[in-house]
Each structure stands twice: as C-alpha cells, then as structure tokens.
PyMOL commands that place a pseudoatom at each C-alpha (Angstrom):
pseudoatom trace, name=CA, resn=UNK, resi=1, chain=A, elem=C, hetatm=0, pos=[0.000, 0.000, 0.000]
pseudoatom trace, name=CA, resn=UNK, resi=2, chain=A, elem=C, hetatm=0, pos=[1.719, 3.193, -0.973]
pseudoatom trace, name=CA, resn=UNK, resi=3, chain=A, elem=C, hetatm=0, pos=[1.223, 5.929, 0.861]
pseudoatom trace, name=CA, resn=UNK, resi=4, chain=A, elem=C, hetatm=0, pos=[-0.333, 9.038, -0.643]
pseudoatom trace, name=CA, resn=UNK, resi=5, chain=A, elem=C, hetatm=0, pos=[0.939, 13.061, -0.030]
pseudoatom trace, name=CA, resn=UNK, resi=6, chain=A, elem=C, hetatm=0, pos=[-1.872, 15.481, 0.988]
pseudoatom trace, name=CA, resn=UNK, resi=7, chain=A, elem=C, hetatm=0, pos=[-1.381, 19.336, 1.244]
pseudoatom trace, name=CA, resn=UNK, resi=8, chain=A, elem=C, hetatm=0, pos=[-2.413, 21.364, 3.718]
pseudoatom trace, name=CA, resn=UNK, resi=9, chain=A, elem=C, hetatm=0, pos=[-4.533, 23.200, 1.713]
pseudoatom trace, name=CA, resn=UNK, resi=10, chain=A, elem=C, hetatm=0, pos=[-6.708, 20.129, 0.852]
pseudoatom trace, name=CA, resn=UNK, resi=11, chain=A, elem=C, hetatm=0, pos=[-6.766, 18.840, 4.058]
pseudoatom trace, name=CA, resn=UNK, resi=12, chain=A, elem=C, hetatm=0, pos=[-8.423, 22.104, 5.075]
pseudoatom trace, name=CA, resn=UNK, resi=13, chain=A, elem=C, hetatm=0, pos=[-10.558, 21.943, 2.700]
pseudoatom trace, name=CA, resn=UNK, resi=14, chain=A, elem=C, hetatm=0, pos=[-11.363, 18.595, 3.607]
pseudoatom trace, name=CA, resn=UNK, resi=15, chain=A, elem=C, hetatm=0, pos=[-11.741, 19.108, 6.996]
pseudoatom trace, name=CA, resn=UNK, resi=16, chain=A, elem=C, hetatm=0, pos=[-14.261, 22.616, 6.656]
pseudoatom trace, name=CA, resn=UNK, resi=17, chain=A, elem=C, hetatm=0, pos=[-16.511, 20.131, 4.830]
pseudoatom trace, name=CA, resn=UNK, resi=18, chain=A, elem=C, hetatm=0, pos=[-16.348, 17.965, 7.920]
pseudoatom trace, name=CA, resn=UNK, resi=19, chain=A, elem=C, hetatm=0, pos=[-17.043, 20.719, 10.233]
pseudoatom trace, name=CA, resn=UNK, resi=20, chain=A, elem=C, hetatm=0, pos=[-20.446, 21.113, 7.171]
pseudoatom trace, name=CA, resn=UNK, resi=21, chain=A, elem=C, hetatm=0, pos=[-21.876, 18.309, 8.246]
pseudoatom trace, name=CA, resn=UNK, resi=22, chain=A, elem=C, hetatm=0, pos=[-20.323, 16.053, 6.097]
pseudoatom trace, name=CA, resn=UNK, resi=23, chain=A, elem=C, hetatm=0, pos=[-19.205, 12.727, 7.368]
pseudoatom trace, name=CA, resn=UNK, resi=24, chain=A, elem=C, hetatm=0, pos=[-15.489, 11.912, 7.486]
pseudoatom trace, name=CA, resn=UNK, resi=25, chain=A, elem=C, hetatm=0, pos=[-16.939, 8.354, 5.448]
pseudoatom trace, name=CA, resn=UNK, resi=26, chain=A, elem=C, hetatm=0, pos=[-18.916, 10.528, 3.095]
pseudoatom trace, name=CA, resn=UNK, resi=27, chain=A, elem=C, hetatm=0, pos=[-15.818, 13.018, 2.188]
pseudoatom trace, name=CA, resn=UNK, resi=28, chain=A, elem=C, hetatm=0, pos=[-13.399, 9.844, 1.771]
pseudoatom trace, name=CA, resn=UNK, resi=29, chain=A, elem=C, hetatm=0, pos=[-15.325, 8.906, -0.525]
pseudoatom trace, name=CA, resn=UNK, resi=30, chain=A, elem=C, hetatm=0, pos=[-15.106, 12.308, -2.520]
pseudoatom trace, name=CA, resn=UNK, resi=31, chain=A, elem=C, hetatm=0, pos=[-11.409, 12.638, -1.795]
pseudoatom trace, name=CA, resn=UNK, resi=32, chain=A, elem=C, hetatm=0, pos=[-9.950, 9.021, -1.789]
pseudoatom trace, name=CA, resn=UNK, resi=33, chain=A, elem=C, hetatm=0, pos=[-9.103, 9.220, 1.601]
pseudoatom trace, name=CA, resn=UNK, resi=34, chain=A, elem=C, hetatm=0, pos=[-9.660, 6.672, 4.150]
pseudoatom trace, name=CA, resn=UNK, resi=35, chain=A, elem=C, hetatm=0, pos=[-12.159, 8.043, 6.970]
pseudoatom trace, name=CA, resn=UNK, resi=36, chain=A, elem=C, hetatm=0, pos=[-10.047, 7.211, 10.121]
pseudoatom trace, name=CA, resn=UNK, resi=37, chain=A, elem=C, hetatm=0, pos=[-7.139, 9.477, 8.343]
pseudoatom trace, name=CA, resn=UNK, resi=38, chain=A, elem=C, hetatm=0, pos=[-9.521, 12.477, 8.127]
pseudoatom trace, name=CA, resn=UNK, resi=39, chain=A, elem=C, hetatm=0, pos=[-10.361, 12.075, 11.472]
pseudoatom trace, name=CA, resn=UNK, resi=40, chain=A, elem=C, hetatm=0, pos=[-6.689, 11.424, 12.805]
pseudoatom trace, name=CA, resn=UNK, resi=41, chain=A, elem=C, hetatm=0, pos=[-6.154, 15.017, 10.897]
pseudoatom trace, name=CA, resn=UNK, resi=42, chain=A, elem=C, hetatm=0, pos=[-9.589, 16.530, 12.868]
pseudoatom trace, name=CA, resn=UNK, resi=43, chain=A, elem=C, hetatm=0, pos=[-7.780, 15.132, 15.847]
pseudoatom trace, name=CA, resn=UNK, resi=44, chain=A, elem=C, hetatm=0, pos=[-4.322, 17.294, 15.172]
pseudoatom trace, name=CA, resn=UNK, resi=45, chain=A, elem=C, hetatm=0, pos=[-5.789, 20.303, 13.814]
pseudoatom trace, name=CA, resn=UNK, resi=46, chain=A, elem=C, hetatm=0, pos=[-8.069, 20.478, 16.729]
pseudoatom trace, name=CA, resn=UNK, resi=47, chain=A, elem=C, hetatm=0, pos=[-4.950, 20.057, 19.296]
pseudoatom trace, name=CA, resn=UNK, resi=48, chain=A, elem=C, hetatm=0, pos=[-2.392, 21.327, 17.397]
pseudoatom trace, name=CA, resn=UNK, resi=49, chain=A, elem=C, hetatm=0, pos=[-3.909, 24.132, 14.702]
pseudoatom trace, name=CA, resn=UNK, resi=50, chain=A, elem=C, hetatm=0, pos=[-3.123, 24.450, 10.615]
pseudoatom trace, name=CA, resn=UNK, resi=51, chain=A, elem=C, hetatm=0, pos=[0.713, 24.013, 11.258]
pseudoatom trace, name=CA, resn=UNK, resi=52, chain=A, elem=C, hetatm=0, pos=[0.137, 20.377, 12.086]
pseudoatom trace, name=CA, resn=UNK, resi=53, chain=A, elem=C, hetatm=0, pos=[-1.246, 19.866, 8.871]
pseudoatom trace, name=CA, resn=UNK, resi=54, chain=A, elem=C, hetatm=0, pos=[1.815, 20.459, 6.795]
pseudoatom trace, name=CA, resn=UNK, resi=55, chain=A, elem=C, hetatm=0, pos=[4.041, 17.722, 5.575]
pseudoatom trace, name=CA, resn=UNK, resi=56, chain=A, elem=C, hetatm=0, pos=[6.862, 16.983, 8.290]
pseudoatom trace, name=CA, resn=UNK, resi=57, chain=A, elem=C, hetatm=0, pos=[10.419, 17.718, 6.634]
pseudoatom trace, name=CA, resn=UNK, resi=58, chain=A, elem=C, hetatm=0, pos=[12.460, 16.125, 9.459]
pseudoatom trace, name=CA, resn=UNK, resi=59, chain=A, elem=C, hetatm=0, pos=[12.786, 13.118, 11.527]
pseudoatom trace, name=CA, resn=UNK, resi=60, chain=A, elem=C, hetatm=0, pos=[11.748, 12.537, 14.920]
pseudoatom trace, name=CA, resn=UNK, resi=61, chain=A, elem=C, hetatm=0, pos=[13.936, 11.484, 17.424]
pseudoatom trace, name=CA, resn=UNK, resi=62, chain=A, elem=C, hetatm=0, pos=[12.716, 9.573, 20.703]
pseudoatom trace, name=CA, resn=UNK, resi=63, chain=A, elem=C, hetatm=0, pos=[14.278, 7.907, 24.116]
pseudoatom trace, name=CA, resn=UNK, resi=64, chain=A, elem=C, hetatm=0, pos=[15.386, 4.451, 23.950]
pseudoatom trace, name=CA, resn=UNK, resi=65, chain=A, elem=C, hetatm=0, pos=[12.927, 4.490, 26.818]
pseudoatom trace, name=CA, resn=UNK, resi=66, chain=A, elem=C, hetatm=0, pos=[10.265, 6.386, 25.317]
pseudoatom trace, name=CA, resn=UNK, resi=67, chain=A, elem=C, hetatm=0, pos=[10.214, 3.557, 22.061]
pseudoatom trace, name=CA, resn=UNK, resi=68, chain=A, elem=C, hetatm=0, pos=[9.934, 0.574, 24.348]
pseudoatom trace, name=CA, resn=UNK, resi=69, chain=A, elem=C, hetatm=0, pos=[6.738, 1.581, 26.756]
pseudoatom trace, name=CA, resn=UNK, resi=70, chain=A, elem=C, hetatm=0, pos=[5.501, 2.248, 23.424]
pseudoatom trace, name=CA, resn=UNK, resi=71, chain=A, elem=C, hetatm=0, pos=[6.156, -1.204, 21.770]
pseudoatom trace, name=CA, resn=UNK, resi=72, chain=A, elem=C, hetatm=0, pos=[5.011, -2.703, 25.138]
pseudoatom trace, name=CA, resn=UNK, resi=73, chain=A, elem=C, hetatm=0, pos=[2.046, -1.108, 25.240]
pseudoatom trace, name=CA, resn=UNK, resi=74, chain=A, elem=C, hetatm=0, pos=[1.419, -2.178, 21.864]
pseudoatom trace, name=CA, resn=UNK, resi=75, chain=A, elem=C, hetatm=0, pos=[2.581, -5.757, 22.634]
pseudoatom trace, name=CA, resn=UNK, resi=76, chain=A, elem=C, hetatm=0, pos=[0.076, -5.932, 25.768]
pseudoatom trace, name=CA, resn=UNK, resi=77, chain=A, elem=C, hetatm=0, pos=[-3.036, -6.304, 23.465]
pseudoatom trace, name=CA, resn=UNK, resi=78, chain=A, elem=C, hetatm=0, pos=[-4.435, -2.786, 25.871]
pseudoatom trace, name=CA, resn=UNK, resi=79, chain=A, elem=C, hetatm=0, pos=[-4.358, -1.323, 22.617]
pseudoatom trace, name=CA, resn=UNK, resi=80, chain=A, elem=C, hetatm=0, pos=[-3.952, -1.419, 18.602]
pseudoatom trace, name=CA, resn=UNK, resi=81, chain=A, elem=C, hetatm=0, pos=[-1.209, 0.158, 16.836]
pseudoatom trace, name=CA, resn=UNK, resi=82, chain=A, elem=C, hetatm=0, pos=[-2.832, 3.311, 15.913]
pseudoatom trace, name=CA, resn=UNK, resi=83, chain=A, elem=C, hetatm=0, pos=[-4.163, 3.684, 19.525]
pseudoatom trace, name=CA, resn=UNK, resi=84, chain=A, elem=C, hetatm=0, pos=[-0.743, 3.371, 20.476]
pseudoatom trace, name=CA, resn=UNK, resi=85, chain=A, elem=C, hetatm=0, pos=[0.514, 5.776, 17.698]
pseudoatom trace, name=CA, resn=UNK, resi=86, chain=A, elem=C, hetatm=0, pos=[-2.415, 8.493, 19.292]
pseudoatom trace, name=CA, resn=UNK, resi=87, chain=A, elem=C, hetatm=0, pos=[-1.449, 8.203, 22.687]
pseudoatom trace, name=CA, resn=UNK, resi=88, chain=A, elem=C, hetatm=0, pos=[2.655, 8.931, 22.387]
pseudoatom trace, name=CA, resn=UNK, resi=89, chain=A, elem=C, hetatm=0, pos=[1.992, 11.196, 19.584]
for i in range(1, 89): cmd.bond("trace and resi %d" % i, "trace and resi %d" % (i + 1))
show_as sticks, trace
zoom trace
C-alpha cells in the first residue's frame, strides 16, 4: 500500500466540509481518503492548529525508553497500533 501526499490546503478543505456536516466516510469517498485518516487530521488540527497539517520535513527522534513503553504497550493487546501511535503522539 503506498502511501499518498496530501497538502495542507486540501486537508483544510477537507476538513471545513467535515465541520459542514459532512461525514469523514462521506468526504473519503469524494477525496480518496480513508475516513479514520480524516479524522486522525480533525484530531491534530483540533490540538495542534493548521501548522500540524503540513508535511513533516524532518525526523523525529525519541528515548530508547520512550520507544519501548511504546512497543510494550502495543505488545500488551491494551491497545492497537494506531491507539498506540495516538497516545505517544
């Protein structure tokens, strides 16, 4: 599955639809973009603002310590992947 580039323009576009009364399934649809991505963007703008929307250009770097709770929590069946993904940001 390859993974597809959005800008930040369309994603706000996307997401002001939403906000219409649109649903997420509805505008993925439209777009080609899987539902649970437009909300995981909902979820960022609304904690983070517009900035989170752009592209990252750089890598993250995290705590030996930081990956493995993480990867445990993941492993502990608590929670999927993407909850996991949501919770450490």
């Amino acid at each position: 599955m390859s993974k597809r580039s959005y800008s930040a323009e369309l994603k706000c576009e996307i997401l002001k639809a939403l906000d219409e009364n649109y649903s997420a399934y509805e505008l993925g649809s439209k777009y080609n973009v899987c539902p649970s991505t437009i909300l995981g963007w909902k979820r960022k703008y609304d904690k983070y603002g517009k900035e989170s929307l752009k592209a990252s250009t750089t890598w993250k770097k995290y705590a030996k310590a930081f990956k493995l709770a993480a990867i445990r929590d993941c492993l502990s069946g608590k929670y999927s992947i993407r909850e996991v993904a949501r919770l450490y940001e």
